[in-house]
MDTraj code that builds the backbone (N, CA, C; nanometers):
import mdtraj as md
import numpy as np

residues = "UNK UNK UNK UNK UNK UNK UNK UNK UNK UNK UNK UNK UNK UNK UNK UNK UNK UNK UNK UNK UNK UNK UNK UNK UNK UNK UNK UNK UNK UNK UNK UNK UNK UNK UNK UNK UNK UNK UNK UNK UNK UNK UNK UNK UNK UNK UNK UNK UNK UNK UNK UNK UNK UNK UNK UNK UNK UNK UNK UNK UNK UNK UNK UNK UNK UNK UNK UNK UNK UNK UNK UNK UNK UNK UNK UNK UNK UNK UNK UNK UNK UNK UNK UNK UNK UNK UNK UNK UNK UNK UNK UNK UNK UNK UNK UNK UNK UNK UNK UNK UNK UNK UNK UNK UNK UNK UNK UNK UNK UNK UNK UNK UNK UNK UNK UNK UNK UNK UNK UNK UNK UNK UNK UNK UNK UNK UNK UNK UNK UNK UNK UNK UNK UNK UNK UNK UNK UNK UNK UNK UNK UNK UNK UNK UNK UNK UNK UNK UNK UNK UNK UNK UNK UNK UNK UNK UNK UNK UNK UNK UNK UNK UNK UNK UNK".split()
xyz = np.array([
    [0.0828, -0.1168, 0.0000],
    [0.0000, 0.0000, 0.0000],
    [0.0884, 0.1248, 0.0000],
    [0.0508, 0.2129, -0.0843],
    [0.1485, 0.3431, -0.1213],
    [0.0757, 0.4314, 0.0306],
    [0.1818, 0.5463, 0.0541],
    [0.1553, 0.6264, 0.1649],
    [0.1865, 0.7538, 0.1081],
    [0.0847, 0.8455, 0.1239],
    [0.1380, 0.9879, 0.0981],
    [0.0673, 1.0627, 0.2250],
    [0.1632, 1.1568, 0.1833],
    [0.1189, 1.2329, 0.3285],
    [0.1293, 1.4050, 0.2733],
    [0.0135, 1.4473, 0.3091],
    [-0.0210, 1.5942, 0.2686],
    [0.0889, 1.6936, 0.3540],
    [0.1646, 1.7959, 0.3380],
    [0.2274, 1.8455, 0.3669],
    [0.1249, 2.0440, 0.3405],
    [0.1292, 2.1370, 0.4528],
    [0.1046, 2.2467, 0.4137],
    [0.2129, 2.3548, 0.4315],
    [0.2367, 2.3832, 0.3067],
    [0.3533, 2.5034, 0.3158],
    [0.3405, 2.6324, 0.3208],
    [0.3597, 2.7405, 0.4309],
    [0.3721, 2.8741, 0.4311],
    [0.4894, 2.9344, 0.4440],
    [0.4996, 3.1002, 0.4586],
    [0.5898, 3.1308, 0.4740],
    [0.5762, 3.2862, 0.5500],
    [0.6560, 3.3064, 0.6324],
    [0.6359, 3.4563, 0.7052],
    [0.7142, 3.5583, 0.6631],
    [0.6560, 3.6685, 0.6528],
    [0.6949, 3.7863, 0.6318],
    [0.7539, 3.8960, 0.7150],
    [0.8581, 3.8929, 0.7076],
    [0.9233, 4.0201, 0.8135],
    [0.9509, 4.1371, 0.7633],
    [0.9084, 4.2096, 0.7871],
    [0.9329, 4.3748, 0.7389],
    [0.9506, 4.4829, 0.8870],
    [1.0726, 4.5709, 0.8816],
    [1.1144, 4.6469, 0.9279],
    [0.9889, 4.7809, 0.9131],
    [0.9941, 4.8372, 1.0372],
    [0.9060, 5.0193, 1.0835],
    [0.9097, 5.0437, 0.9393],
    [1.0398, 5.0721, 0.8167],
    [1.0729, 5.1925, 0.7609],
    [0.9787, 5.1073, 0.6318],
    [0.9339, 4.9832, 0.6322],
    [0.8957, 4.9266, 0.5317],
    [0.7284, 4.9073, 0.5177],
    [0.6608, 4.9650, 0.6625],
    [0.4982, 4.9551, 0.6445],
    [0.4602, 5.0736, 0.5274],
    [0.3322, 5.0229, 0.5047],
    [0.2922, 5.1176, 0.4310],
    [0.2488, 5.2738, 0.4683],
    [0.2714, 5.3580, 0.3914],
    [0.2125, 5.5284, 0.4813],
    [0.0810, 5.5440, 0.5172],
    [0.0056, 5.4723, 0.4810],
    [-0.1398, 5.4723, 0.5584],
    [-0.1628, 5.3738, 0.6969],
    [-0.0267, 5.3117, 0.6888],
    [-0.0510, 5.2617, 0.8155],
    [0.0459, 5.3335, 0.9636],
    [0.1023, 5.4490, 0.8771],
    [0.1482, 5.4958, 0.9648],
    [0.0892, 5.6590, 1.0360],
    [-0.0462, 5.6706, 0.9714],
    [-0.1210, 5.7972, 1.0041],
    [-0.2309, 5.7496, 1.1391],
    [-0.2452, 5.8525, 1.2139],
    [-0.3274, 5.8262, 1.3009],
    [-0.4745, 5.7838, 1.2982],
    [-0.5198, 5.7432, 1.4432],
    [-0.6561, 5.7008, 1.4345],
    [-0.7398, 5.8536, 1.3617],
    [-0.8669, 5.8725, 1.2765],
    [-0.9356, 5.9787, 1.2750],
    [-1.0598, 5.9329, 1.2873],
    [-1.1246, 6.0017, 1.3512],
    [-1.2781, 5.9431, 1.4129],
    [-1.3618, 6.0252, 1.2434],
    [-1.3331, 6.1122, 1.1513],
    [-1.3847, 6.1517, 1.1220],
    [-1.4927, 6.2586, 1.1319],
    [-1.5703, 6.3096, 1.0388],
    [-1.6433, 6.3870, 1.1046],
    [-1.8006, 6.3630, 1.1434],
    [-1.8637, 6.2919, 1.0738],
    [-1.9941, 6.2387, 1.1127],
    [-2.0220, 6.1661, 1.2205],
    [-2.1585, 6.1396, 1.3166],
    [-2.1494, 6.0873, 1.4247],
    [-2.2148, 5.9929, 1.4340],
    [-2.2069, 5.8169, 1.3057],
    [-2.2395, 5.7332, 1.3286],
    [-2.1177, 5.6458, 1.3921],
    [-2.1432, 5.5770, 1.4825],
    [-2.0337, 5.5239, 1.5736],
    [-2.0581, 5.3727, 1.4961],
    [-1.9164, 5.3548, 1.3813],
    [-1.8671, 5.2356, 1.3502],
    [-1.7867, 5.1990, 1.4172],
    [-1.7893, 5.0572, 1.4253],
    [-1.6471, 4.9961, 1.5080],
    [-1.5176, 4.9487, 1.4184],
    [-1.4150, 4.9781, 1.3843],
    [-1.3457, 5.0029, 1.3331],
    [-1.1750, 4.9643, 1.3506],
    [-1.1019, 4.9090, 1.2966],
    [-0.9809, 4.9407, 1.3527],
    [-0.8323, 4.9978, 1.2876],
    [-0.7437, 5.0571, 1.2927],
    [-0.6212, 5.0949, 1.2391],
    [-0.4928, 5.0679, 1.3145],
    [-0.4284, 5.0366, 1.2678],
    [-0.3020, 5.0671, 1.3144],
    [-0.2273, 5.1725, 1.3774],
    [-0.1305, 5.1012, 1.5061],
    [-0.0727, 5.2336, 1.5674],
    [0.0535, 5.1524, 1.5738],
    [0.1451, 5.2779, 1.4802],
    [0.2589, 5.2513, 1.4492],
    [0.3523, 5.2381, 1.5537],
    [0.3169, 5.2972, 1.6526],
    [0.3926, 5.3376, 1.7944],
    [0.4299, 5.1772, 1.8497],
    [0.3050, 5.1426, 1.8787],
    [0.2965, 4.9894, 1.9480],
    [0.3177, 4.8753, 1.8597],
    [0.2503, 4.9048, 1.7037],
    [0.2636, 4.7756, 1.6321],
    [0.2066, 4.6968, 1.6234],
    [0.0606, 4.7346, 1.6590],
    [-0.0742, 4.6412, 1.6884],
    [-0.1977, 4.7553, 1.6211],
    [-0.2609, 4.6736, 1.5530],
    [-0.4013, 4.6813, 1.5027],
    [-0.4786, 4.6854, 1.6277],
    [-0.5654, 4.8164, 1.6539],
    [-0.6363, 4.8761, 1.7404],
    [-0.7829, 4.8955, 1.7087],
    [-0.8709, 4.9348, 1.8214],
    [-1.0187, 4.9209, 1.7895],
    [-1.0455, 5.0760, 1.7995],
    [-1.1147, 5.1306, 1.7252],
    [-1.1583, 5.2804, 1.7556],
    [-1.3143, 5.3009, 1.6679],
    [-1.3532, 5.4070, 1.6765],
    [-1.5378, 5.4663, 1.6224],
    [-1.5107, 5.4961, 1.5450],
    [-1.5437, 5.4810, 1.4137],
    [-1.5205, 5.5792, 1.3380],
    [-1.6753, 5.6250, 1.3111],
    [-1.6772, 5.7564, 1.2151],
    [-1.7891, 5.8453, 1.2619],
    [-1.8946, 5.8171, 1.1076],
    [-1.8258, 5.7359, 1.0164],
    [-1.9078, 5.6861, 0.8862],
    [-1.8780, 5.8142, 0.7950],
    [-1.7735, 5.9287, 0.7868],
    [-1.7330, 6.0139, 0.6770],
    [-1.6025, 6.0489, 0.6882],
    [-1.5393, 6.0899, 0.6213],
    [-1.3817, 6.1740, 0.6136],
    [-1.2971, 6.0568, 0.6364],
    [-1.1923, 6.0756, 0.7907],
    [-1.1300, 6.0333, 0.8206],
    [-1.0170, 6.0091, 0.7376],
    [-0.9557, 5.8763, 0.7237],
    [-0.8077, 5.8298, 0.6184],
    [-0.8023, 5.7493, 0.6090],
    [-0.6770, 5.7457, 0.5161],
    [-0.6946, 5.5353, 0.4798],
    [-0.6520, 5.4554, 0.5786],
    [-0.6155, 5.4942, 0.7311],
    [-0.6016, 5.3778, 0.8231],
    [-0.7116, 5.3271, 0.9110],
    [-0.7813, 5.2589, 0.8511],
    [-0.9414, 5.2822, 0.8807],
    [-0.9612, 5.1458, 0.7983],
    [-1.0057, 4.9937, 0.8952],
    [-0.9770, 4.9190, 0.8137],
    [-1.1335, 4.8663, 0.9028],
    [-1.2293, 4.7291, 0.8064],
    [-1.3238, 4.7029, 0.8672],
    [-1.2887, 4.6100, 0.9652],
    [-1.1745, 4.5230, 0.9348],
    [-1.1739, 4.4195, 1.0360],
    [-1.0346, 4.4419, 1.0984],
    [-0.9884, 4.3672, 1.2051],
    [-0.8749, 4.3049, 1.2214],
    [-0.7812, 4.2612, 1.1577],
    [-0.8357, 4.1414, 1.1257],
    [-0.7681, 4.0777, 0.9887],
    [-0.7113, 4.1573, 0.8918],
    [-0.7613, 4.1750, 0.7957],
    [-0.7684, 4.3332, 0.7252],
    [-0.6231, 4.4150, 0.7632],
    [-0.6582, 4.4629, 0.8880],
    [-0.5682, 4.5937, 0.9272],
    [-0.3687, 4.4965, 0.9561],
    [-0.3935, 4.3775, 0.9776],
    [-0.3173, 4.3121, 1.0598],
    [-0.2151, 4.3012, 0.9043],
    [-0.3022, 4.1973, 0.7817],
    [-0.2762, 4.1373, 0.6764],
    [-0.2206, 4.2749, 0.5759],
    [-0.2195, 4.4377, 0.6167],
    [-0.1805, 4.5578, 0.5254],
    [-0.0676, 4.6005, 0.5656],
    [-0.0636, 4.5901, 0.7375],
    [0.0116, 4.6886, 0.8374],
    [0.1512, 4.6382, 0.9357],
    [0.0834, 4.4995, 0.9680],
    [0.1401, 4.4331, 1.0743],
    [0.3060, 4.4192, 1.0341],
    [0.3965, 4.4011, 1.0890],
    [0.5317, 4.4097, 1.1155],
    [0.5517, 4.2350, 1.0356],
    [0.4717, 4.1811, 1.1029],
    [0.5196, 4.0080, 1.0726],
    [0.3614, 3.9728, 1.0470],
    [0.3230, 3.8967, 0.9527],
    [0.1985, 3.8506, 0.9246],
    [0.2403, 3.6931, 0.8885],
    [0.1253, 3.5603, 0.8850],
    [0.1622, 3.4882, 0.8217],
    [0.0665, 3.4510, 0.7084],
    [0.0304, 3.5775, 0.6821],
    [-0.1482, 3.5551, 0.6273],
    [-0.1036, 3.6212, 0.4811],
    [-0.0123, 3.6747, 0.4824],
    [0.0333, 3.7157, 0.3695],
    [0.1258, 3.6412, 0.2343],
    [0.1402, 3.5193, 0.2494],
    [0.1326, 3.4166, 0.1590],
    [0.0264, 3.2545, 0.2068],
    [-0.0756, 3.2508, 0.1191],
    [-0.1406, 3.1795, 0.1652],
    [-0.0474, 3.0305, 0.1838],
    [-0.1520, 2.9557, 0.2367],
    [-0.0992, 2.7989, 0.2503],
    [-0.1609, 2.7249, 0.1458],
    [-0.0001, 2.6567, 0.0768],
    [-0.0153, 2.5870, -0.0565],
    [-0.0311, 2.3994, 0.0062],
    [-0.1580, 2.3544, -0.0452],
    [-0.1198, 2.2103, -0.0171],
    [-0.0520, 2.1372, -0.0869],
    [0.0245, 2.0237, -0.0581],
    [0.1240, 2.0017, -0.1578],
    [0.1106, 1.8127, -0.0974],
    [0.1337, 1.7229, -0.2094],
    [0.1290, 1.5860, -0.1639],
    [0.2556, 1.5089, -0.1990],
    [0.2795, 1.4482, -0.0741],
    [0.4627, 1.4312, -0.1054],
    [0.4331, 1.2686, -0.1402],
    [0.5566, 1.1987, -0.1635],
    [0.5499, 1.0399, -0.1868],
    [0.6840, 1.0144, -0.2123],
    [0.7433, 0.9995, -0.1424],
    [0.9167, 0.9186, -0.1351],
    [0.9414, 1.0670, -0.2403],
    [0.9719, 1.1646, -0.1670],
    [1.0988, 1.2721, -0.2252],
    [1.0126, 1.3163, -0.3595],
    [0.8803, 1.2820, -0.4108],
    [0.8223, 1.3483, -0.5172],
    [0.7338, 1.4337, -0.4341],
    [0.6654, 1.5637, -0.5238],
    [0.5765, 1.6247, -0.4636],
    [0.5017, 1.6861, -0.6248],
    [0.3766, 1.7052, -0.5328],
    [0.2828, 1.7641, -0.6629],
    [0.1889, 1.8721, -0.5714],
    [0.1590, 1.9933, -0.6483],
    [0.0300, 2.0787, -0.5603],
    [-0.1024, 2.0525, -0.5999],
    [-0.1452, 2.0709, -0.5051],
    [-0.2873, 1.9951, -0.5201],
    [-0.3542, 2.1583, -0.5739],
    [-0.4882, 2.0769, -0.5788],
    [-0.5920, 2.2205, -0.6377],
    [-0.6605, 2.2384, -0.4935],
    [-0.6555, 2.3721, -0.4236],
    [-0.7107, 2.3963, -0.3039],
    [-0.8616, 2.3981, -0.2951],
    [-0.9078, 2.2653, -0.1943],
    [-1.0449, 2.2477, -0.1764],
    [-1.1429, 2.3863, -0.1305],
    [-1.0743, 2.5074, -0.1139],
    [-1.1650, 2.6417, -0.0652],
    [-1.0397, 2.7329, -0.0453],
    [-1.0946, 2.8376, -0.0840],
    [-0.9887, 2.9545, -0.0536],
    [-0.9951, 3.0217, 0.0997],
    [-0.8590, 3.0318, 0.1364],
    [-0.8689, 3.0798, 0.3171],
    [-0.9067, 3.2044, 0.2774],
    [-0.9043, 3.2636, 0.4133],
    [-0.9593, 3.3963, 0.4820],
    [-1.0708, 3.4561, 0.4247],
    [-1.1995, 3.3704, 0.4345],
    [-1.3245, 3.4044, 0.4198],
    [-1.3732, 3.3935, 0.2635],
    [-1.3361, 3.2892, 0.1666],
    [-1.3464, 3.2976, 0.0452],
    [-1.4958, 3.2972, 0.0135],
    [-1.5965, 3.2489, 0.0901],
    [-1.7375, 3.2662, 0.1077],
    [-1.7854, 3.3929, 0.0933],
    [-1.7377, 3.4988, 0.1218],
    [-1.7569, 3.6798, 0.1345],
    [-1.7532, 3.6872, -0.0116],
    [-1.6332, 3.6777, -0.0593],
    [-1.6390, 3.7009, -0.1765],
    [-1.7750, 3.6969, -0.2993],
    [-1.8128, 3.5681, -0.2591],
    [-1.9665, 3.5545, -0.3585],
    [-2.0682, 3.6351, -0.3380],
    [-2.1088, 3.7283, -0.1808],
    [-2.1626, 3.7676, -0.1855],
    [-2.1902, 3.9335, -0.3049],
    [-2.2816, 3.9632, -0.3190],
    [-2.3334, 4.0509, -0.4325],
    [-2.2885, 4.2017, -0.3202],
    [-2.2832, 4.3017, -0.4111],
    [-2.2713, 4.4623, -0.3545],
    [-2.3769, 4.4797, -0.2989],
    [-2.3287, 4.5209, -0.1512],
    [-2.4328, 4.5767, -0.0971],
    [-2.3934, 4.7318, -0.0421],
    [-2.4419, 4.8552, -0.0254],
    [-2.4442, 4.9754, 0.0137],
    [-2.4783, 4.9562, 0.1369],
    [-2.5756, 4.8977, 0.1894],
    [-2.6013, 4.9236, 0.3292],
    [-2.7215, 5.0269, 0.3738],
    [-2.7585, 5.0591, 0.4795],
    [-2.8643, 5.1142, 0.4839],
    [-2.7941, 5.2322, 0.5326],
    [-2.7133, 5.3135, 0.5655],
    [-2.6504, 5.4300, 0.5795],
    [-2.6483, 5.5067, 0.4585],
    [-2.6349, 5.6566, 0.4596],
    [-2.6278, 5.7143, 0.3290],
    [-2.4993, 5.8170, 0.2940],
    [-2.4266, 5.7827, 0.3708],
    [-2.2452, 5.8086, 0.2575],
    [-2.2223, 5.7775, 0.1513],
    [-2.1635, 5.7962, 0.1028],
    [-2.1360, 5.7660, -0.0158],
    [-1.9769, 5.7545, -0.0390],
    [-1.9629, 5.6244, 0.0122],
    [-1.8080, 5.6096, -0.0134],
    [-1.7953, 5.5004, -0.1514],
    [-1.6892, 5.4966, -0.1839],
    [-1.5932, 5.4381, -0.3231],
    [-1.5487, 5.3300, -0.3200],
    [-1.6535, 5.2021, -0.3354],
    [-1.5453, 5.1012, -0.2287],
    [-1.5446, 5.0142, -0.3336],
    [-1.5054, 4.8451, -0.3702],
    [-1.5314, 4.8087, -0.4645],
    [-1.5153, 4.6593, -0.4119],
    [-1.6053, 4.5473, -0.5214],
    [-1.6402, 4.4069, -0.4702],
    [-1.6136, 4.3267, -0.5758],
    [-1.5888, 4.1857, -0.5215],
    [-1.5313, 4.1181, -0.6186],
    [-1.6705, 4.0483, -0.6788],
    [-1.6525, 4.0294, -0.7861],
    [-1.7638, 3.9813, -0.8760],
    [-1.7187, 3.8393, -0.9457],
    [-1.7910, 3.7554, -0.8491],
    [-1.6883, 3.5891, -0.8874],
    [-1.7453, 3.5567, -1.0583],
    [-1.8516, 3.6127, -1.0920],
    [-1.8900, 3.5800, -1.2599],
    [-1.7206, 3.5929, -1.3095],
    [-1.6986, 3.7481, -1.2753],
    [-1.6046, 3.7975, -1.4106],
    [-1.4935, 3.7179, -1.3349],
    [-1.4403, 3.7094, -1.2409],
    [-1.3465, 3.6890, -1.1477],
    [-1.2747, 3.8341, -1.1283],
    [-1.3120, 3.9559, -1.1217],
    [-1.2726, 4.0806, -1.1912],
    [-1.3474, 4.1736, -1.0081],
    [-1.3122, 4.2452, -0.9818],
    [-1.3296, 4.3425, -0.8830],
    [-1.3921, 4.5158, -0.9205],
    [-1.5111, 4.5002, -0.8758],
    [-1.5978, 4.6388, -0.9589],
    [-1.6372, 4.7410, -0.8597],
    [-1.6193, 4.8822, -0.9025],
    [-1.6517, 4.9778, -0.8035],
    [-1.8038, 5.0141, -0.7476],
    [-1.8035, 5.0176, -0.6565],
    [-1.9438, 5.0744, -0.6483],
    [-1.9573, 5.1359, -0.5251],
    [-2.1200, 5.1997, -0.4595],
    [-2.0908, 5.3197, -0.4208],
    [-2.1463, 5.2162, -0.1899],
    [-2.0745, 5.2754, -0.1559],
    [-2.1059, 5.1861, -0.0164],
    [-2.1166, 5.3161, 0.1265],
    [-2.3010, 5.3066, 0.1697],
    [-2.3298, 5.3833, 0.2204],
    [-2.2674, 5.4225, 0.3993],
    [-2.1612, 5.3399, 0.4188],
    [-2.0721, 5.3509, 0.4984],
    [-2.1110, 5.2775, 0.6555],
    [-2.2519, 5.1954, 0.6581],
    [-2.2366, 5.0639, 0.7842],
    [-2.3282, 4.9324, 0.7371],
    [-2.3080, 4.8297, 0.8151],
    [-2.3912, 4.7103, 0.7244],
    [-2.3052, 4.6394, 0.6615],
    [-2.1685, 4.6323, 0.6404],
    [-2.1112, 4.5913, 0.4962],
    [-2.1274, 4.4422, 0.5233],
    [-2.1393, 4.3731, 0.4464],
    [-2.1593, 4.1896, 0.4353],
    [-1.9808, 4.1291, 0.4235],
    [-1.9110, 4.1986, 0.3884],
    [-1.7857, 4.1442, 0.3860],
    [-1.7423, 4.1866, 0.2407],
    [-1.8317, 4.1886, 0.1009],
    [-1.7465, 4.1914, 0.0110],
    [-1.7269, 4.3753, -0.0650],
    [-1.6479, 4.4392, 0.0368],
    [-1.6316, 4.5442, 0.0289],
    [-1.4982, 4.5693, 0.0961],
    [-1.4127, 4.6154, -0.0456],
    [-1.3002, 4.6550, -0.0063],
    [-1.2606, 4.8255, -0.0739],
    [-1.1609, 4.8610, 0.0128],
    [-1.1530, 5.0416, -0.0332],
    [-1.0589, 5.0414, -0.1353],
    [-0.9921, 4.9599, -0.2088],
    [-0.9531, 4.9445, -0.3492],
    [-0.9439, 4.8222, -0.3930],
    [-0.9042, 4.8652, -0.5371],
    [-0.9384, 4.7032, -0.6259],
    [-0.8123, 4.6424, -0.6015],
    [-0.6998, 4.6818, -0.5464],
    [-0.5532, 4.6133, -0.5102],
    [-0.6346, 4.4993, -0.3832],
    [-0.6806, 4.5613, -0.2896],
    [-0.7096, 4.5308, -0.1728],
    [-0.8476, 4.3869, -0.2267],
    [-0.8995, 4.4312, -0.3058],
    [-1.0478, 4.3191, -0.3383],
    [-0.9760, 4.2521, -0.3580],
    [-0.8743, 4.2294, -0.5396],
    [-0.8416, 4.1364, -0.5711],
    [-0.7182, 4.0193, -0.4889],
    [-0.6570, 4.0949, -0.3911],
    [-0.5626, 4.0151, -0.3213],
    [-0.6138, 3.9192, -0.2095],
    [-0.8072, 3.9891, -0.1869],
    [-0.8545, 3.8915, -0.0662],
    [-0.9084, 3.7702, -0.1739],
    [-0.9539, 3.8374, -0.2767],
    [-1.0457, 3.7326, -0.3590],
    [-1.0625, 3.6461, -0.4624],
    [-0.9493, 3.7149, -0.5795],
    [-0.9128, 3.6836, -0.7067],
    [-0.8373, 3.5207, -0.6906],
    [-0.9165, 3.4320, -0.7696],
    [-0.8587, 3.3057, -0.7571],
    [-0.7168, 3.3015, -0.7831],
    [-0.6306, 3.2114, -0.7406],
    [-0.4791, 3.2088, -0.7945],
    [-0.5148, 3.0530, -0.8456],
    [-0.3669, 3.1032, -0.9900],
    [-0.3858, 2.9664, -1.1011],
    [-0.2643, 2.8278, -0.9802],
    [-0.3270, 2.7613, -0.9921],
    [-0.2191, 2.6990, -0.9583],
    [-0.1130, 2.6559, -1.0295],
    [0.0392, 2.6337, -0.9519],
    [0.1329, 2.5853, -1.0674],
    [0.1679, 2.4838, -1.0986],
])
top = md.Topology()
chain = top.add_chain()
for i, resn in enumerate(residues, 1):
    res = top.add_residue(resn, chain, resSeq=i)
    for name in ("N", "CA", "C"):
        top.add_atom(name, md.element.get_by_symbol(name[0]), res)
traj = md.Trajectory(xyz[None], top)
């Protein structure tokens, strides 16, 4: 009887203060409107993704909906930033498999644009699994279902299938 044994491979990312991005190095802004979202950004000081209100207008781009999110843009060391490839070994051969579901919430993705019942009008944009393609549209700033991201860099890196090799 042959034996293989599934192996999962990642890899971590270390990046130095001088190497985060500049939106993760601007402060919390509550904004100016006074719907109290829960919210979080980065504080460069400490190096941890933080919880703060935001007010549903203005503010800046360190203003992220989740955790995850703020951790996977900002964070110093992530391991979320190359996914995990499955791979099936057999005496010193290996082959990659085709991944049974995509991590970090690949379910969000299918969902359709939603605005929300708030009436801002922010710029946000969702992945559209027809095209496999990430489209802008307009998001009334609370409510979001998950498939709302504040650029199409940001949609397509949570959502866009990868080919395998």
């Amino acid at each position: 009887m042959k034996r293989c044994r599934l192996v999962l491979r990642t890899a971590v990312n270390r990046r130095g203060a001088s190497s985060i991005p500049e939106r993760c190095k601007l402060p919390a802004h509550p904004g100016f409107c006074r719907m109290p979202l829960l919210r979080w950004w980065y504080n460069a000081e400490t190096g941890q993704c933080e919880e703060f209100y935001f007010g549903g207008c203005a503010g800046n781009a360190n203003n992220f909906d989740t955790k995850e999110l703020c951790e996977n843009t900002c964070s110093e060391e992530s391991t979320n930033l190359t996914p995990l490839q499955p791979v099936l070994a057999y005496r010193g051969l290996t082959k990659k498999m085709l991944p049974a579901s995509r991590p970090n919430g690949w379910p969000i993705c299918r969902r359709p644009p939603y605005s929300g019942p708030c009436k801002a009008a922010f710029t946000r944009f969702y992945y559209d699994a027809a095209t496999n393609t990430c489209r802008q549209f307009t998001y009334g700033g609370c409510k979001s279902n998950g498939n709302n991201f504040v650029s199409d860099t940001a949609c397509m890196k949570a959502c866009a299938s990868s080919i395998p090799v």
